[in-house]
C-alpha positions in Angstrom: 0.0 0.0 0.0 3.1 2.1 0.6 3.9 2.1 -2.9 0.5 2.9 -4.0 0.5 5.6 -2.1 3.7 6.9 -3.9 2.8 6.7 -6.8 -0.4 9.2 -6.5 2.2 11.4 -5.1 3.9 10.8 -7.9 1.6 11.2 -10.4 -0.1 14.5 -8.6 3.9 15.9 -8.7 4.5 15.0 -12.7 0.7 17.2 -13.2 1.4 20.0 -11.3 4.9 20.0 -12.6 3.3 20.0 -16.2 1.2 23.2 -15.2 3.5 25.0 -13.5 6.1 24.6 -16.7 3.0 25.4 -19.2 2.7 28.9 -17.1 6.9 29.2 -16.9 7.2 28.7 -20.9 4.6 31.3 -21.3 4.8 33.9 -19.3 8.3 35.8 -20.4 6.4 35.6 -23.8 3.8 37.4 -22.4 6.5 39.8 -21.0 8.1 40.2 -24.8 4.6 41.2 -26.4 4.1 43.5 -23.5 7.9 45.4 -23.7 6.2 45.2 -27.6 3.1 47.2 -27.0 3.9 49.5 -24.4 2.8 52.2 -26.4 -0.6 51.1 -26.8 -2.3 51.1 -23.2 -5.1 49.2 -24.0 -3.4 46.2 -24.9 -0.7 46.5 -22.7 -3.7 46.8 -19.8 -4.7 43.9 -21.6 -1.0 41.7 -21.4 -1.0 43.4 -17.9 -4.2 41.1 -16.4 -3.2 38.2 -18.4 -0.2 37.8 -16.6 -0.9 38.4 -13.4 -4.0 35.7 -14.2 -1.5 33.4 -15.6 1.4 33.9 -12.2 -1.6 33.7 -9.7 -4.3 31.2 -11.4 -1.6 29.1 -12.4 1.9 29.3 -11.8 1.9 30.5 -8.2 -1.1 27.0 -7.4 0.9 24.5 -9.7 4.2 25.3 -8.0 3.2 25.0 -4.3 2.0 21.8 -5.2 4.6 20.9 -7.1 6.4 21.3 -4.1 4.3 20.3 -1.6 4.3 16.6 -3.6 7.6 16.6 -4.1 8.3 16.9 0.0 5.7 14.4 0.2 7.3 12.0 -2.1 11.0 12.7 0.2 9.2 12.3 3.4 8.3 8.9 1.9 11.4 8.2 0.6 14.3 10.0 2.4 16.9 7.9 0.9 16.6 9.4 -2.5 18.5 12.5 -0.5 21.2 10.8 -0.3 21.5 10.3 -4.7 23.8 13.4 -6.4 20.8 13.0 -9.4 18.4 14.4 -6.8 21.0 16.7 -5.7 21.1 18.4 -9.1 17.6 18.0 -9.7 17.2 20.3 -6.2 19.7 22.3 -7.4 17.8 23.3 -11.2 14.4 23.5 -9.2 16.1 26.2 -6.8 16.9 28.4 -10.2 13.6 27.6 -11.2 12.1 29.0 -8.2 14.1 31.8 -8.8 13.2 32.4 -12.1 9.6 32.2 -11.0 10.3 35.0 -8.1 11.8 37.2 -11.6 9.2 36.5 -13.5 6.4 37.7 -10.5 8.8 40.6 -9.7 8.9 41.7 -13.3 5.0 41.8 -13.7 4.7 44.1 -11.0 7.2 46.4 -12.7 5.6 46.0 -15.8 2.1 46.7 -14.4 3.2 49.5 -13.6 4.5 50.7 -16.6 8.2 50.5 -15.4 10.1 48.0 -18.2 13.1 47.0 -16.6 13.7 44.0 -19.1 14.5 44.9 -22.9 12.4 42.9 -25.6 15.9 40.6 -26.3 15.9 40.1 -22.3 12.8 38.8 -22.1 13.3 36.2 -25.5 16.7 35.5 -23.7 14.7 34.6 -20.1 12.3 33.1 -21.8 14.6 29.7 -22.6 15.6 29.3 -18.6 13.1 27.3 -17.9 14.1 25.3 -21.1 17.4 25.1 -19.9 16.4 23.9 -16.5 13.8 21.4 -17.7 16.6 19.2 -19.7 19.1 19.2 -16.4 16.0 18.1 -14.6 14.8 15.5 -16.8 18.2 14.1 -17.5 18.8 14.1 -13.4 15.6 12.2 -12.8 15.4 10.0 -15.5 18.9 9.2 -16.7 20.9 9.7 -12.9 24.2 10.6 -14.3 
């Protein structure tokens, strides 16, 4: 029953991962078409509620699960600590938390019509959490 149990965790984890990446992959985007229209308030208004929407309906819910299932799945399993993969998977989700702090930090700014980031900064942000999403996979799946 044990390992029932893990899996569901499991399972819940790889979902809320999926959303939370779906909202990571898309919101710097946002953030480029915004930088793009800043000139037009009406659709930068527009950009503006979308990503908040997208940080709070989405991203902020599917990573505290994320997380949340992730302990779980440790508390279960504490020996997995102990293995480097996990190690560097930790390591790439800590970036990733970061990058989700930036992300929430820059759509405040850009609500309020302070663009710190360029149009290139934001394509250029916009592949972390491509970059981070083949050192986790690789860590999990292939445990180098």
């Amino acid at each position: 029953m044990n390992g029932v149990n893990y899996l569901w965790l499991k399972a819940g984890h790889v979902i809320a991962v999926i959303a939370w990446y779906a909202g990571l992959f898309y919101i710097f985007r946002l953030f480029v078409y915004h930088v793009q229209q800043r000139d037009q308030p009406e659709v930068a208004a527009t950009l503006a509620i979308m990503e908040r929407r997208l940080l709070r309906a989405i991203m902020l819910p599917a990573a505290v699960l994320s997380i949340l299932l992730g302990v779980a799945m440790l508390v279960k399993m504490p020996y997995l600590l102990g293995q480097p993969w996990m190690h560097a998977k930790l390591g790439a989700i800590a970036f990733l938390l970061g990058y989700h702090a930036l992300a929430a930090w820059v759509r405040v700014r850009f609500a309020a019509g302070d663009y710190v980031l360029s149009e290139r900064a934001c394509r250029i942000l916009n592949e972390v959490p491509t970059v981070l999403l083949f050192i986790i996979v690789i860590a999990v799946i292939v445990r180098p």
